[in-house]
C-alpha positions in Angstrom: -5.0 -11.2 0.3 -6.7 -8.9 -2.1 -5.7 -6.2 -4.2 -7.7 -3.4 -4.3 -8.0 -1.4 -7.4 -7.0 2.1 -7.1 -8.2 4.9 -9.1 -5.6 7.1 -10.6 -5.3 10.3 -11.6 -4.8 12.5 -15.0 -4.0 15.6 -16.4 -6.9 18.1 -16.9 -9.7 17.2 -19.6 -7.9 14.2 -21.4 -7.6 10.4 -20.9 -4.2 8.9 -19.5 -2.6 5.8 -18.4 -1.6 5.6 -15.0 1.4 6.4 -13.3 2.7 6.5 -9.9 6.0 8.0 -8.3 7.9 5.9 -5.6 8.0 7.5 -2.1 9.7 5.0 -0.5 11.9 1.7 -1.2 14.3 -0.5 0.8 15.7 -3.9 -0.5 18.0 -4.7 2.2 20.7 -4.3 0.1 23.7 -4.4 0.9 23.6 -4.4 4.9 21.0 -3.8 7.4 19.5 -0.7 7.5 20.3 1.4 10.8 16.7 3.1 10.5 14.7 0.1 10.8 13.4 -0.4 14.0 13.4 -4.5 15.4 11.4 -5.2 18.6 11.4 -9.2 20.2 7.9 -8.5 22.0 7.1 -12.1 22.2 10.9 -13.1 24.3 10.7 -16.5 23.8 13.9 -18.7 22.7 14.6 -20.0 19.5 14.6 -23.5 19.1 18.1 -25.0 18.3 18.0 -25.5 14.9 17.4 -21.7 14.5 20.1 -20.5 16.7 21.2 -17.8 14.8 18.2 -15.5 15.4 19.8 -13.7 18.0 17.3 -10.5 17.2 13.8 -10.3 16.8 14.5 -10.0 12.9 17.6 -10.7 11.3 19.6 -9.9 7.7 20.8 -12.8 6.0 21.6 -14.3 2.7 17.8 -15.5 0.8 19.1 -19.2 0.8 17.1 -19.5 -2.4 18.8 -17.2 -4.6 21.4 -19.1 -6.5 23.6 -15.9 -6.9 23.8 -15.7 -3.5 23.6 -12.0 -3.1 20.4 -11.3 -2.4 19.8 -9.8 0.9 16.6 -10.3 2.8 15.0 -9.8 6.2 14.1 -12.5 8.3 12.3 -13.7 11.6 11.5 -17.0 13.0 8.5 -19.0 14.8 10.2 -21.9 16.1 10.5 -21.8 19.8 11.3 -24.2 22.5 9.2 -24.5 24.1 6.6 -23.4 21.5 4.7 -20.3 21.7 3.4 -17.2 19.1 5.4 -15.3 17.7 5.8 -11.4 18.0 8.4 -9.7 16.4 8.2 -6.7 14.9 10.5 -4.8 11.8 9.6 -1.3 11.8 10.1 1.3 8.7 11.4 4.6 9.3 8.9 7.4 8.6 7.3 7.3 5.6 5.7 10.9 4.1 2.6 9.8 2.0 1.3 11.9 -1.2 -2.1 13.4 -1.0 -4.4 9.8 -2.6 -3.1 7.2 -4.1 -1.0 5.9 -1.4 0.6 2.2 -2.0 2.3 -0.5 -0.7 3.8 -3.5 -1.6 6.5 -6.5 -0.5 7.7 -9.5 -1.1 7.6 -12.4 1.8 8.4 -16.0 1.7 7.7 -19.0 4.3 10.9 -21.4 4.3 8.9 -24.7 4.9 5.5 -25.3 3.0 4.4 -27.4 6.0 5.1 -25.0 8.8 4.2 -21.4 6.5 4.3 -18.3 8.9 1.8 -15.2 8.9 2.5 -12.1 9.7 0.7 -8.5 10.0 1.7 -5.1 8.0 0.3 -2.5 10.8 0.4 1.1 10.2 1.2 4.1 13.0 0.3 7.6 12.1 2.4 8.6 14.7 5.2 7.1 16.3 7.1 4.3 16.6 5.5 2.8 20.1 3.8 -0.5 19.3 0.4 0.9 20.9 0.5 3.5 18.0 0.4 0.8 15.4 -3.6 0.4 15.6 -4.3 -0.1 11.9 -4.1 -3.1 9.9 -3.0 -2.4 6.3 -2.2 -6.4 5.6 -3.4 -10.0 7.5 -1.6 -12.6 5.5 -2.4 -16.2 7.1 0.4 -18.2 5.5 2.7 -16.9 3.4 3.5 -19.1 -0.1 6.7 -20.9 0.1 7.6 -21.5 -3.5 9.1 -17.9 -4.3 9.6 -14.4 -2.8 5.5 -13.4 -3.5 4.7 -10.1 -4.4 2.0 -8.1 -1.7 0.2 -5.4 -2.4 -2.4 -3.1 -0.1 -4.2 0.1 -0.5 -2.8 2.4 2.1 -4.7 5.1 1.3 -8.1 2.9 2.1 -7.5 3.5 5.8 -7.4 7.5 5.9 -3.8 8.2 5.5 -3.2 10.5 3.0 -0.8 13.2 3.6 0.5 12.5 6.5 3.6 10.7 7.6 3.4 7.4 9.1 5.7 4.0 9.9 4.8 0.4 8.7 5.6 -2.5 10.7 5.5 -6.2 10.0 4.7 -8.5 12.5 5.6 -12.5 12.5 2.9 -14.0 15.0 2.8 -17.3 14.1 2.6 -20.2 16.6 4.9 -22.7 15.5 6.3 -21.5 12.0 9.6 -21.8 11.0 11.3 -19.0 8.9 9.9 -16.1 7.3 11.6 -14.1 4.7 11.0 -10.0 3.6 12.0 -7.8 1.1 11.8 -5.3 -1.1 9.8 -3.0 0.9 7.8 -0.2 -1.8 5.5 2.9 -0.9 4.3 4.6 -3.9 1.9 7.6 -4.7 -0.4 8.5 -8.2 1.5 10.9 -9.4 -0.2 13.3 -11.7 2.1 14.4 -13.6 3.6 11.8 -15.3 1.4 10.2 -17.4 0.6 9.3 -21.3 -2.2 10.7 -22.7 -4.8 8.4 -24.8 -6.5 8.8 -28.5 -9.6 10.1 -28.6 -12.1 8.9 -26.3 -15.3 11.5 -25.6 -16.4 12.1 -23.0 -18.2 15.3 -21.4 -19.5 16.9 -17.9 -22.6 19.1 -18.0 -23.3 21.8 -16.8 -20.0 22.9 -16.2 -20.2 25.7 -14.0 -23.3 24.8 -12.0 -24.9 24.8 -8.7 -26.6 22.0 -8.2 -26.1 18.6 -10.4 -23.4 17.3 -12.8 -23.7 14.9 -15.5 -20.9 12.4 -16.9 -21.9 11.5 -20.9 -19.6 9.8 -23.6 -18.9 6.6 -21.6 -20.3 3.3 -22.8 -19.2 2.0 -19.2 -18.6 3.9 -15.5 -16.2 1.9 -12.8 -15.7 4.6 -10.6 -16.2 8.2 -10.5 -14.4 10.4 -7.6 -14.7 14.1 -6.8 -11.9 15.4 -5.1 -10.8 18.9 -4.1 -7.7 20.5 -5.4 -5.7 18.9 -2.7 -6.6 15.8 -3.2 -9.2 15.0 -0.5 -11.7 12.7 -2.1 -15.1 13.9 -1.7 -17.8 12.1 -3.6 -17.2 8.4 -4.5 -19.8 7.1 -6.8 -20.3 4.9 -9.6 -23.4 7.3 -11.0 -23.8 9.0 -14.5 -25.6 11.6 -12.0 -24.1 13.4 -9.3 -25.5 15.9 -6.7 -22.7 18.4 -5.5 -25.3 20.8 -3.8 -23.4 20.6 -0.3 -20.3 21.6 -2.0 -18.8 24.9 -1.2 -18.3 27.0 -4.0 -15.1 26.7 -5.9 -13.0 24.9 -8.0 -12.7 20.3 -8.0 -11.4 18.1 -9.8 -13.9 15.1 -11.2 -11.7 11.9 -12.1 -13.6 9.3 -14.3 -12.8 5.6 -14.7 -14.6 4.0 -17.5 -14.0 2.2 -21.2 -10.4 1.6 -20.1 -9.4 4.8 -19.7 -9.3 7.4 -16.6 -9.8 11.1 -17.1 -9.7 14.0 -14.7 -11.5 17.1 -15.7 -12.1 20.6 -13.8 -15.4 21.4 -12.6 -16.8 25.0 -10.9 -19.4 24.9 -8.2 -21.5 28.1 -8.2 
């Protein structure tokens, strides 16, 4: 799976580092969490030698932590007879910041040679499995040698601001074990962020009506106007932008380029 790059934000007319503020976090620690949500959609039967998934999902010790503490989430493939697998773990609701929406998880397959997949779908709604119509996540085969970090974009799909659930799905024919944990949502948070040395760079004109122009940087990744609540209005990657459909008022430019990020005010006439 591929991580996207996100772009962060700053403070007003400076360049920062990136920072973002966790919304959300379960590690499974110490006992299963009442406000997770486990659905057996698939109701086939385990297979013997994985008798002790009486649920959909289960809690159990990860049995490759050598402290033996650990905690982790857990569903199976292996049915007899065989068939796919589809059993969901649902988050409670999850209120997402206005851009910059993340999230990320570890997973584990037990047996390299029978590695289960899984989906990460996302509701805007409820909790019904028909409401889960976005895929945030596809991974094939998860690794085997170690708990492997995940990360997706959540605010790619049109979520920001509003409050949704995350599910992960095992629907692997004929896995074995799958392991979860460590469950993050986080949001750019612009507030909390270290400012860099001087690097110039300048928007002109600044008020203005019709075009603005981005100078100083050797280099332009990404440059994204957004309005004071965060909605992103112009992505482009252009030293040259028009903003003639804009309504009049006040945005906020952010600017990725030389290995920095800067957010500077602009006024539309």
């Amino acid at each position: 799976m591929i991580k996207k790059a996100i772009l962060t934000t700053a403070l007003l007319c400076g360049f920062y580092t990136s920072a973002q503020t966790e919304i959300y976090a379960e590690d499974f620690q110490p006992t299963f969490p009442v406000t997770y949500t486990v659905v057996d959609n698939d109701g086939l039967t385990p297979n013997a030698a994985v008798s002790e998934y009486t649920a959909a999902w289960i809690f159990i010790t990860d049995p490759f932590d050598t402290s033996n503490t650990n905690i982790v989430a857990s569903s199976t493939s292996y049915f007899e007879p065989t068939g796919q697998a589809d059993r969901w773990l649902i988050t409670p609701a999850i209120t997402l910041g206005a851009f910059g929406n993340s999230a990320s998880w570890k997973a584990q397959s037990h047996d390299p040679s029978f590695p289960d997949g899984y989906y990460v779908l996302v509701s805007g709604t409820d909790m019904q499995l028909s409401s889960f119509t976005d895929t945030l996540a596809y991974v094939y085969g998860e690794v085997s040698d170690s708990l492997h970090l995940n990360e997706a974009n959540i605010s790619d799909l049109g979520f920001d601001n509003q409050t949704i659930h995350l599910a992960f799905v095992n629907r692997t024919v004929d896995g074995f074990k799958l392991y979860l944990d460590d469950i993050r949502v986080t949001k750019d948070d612009p507030a909390a962020l270290t400012e860099h040395k001087d690097v110039q760079a300048s928007i002109y004109p600044n008020p203005t009506s019709d075009f603005i122009t981005i100078k100083g940087l050797q280099s332009i990744q990404n440059i994204q106007l957004v309005s004071l609540d965060g909605k992103v209005l112009i992505e482009s990657t252009a030293s040259k932008i028009d903003i003639t459909h804009l309504d009049a008022g006040n945005y906020i430019c952010l600017i990725q380029g030389d290995n920095t990020i800067s957010q500077v005010s602009i006024v539309k006439l």
